[in-house]
N, C-alpha and C positions, 0 to 999 in steps of 0.2 A: 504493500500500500504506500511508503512512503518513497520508494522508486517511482514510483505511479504518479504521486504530488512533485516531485523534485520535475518527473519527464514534462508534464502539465505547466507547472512556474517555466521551466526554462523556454519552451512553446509559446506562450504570451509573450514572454520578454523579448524572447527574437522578434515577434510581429510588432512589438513595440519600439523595439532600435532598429528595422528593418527602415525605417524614411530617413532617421540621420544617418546610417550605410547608404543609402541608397543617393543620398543631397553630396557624399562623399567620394563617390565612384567606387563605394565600395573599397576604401584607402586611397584611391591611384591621387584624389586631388588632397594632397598633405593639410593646403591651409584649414579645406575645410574639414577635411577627415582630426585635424588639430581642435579645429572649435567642438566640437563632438565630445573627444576623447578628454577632454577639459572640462564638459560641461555635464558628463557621467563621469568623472571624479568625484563631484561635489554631491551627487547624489544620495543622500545620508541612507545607514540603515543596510536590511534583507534588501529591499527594493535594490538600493545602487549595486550589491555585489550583484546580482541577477542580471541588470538591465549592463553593468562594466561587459561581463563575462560574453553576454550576449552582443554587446556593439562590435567587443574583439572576436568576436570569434566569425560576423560577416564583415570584417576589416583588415584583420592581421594575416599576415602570410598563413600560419594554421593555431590554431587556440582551442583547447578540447575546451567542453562544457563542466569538464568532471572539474574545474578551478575556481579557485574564488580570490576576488582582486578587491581591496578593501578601501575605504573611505579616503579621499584625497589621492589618489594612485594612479597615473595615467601611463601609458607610451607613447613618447615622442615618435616615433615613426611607424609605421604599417607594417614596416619589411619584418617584425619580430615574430617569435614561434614560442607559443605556450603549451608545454607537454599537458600530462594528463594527472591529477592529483595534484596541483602547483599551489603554495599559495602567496601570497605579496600580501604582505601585510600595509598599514596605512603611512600616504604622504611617501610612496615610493615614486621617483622619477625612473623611467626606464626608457632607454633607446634601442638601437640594432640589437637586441638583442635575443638568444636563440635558447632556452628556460629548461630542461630535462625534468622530465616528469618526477611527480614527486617533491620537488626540491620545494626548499621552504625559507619566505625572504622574510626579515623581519623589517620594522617601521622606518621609516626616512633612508633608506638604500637607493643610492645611484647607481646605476648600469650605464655607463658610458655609451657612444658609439666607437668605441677605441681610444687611442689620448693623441690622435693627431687630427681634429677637428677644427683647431683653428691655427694656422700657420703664419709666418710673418714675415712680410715684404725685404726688399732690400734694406729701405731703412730702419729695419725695427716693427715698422707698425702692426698693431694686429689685423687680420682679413676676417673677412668676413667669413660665413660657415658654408658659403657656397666654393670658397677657395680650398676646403679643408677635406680631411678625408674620413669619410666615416664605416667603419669594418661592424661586422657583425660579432658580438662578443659572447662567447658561449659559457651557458652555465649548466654541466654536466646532469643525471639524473640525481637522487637521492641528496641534494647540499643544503648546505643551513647557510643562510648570509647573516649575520647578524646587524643587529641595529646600527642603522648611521655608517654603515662600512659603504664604499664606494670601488666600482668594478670595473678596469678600463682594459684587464685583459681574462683570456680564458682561465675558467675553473674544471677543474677535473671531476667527475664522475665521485661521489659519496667523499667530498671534500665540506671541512667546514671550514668559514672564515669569521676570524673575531669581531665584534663588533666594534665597530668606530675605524676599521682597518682597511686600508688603501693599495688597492689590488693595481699594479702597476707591470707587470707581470706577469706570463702564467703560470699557472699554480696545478702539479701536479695529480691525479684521483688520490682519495683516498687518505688525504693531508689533512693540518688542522694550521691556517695560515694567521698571522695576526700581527698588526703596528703597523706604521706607514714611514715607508712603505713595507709590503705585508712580507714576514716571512716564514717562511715554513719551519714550524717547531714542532713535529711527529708527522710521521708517513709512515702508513700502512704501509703499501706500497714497496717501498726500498728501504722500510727503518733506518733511516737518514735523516740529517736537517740541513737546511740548503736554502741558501737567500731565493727569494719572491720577485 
């Protein structure tokens, strides 16, 4: 029965975020697929995790339904991939980025689009973000990002990273990363420790 309710809520929800998909090209036009993705943020409560899950999942390159994206949470871009069981916790910013099922983000976490987004001129100046380069950042299945950690390179498969910690780097499976910039202090993996 409560597979039944969950199948039923998600059914609505889609038919309810299908016109801001749809006013969006379905992500292809950014700005507006931006005002959207901004404007199910803010959608307090049950209701906004349903109607997040459902905007992304007819926007984002692929976004299972089996996820829940929480209060203040959006992604900067469409090109991102939400596995299955994911969840984001609130007032996360997220870009390029490609999620492994499972994984579990906690509140205020940035996912970069990589750390060369914005570059700079001969003289110094900064460019703008259309000069910049933006990569797809992956974050393995089963990881725990902790609060306020920020992500500008790949994470490995059933890795956690410490909270408040500056992933500049990438960071092997299987690891427990932390500081900034982050470094790895236990690995499954290689039973090794070895800078981030």
């Amino acid at each position: 029965m409560k597979a039944l309710l969950k199948g039923l809520l998600h059914a609505i929800f889609l038919l309810s975020a299908f016109p801001c998909a749809l006013t969006s090209g379905f992500g292809r036009w950014e700005s507006i697929y931006l005002l959207w993705a901004q404007f199910a943020a803010a959608i307090p409560g049950l209701p906004g995790d349903y109607f997040r899950i459902a905007y992304y999942r007819l926007t984002l390159a692929s976004c299972a339904l089996e996820s829940r994206i929480q209060f203040g949470s959006f992604f900067a871009h469409p090109q991102a991939r939400v596995g299955r069981g994911v969840y984001i916790g609130s007032y996360c910013v997220l870009g390029r980025a490609s999620i492994g099922d499972r994984t579990q983000i906690a509140s205020a976490v940035q996912i970069l689009s990589g750390g060369r987004q914005h570059g700079r001129d001969a003289e110094g100046r900064i460019l703008g973000s259309e000069q910049g380069v933006f990569e797809t950042v992956a974050i393995g299945a089963d990881c725990w990002i902790g609060a306020g950690a920020i992500v500008m390179a790949d994470v490995g498969a059933g890795t956690t990273i410490g909270a408040g910690s500056v992933v500049t780097r990438p960071v092997p499976p299987n690891s427990v990363a932390v500081g900034s910039p982050a470094k790895v202090i236990r690995s499954q993996a290689a039973g090794v420790s070895a800078e981030v």
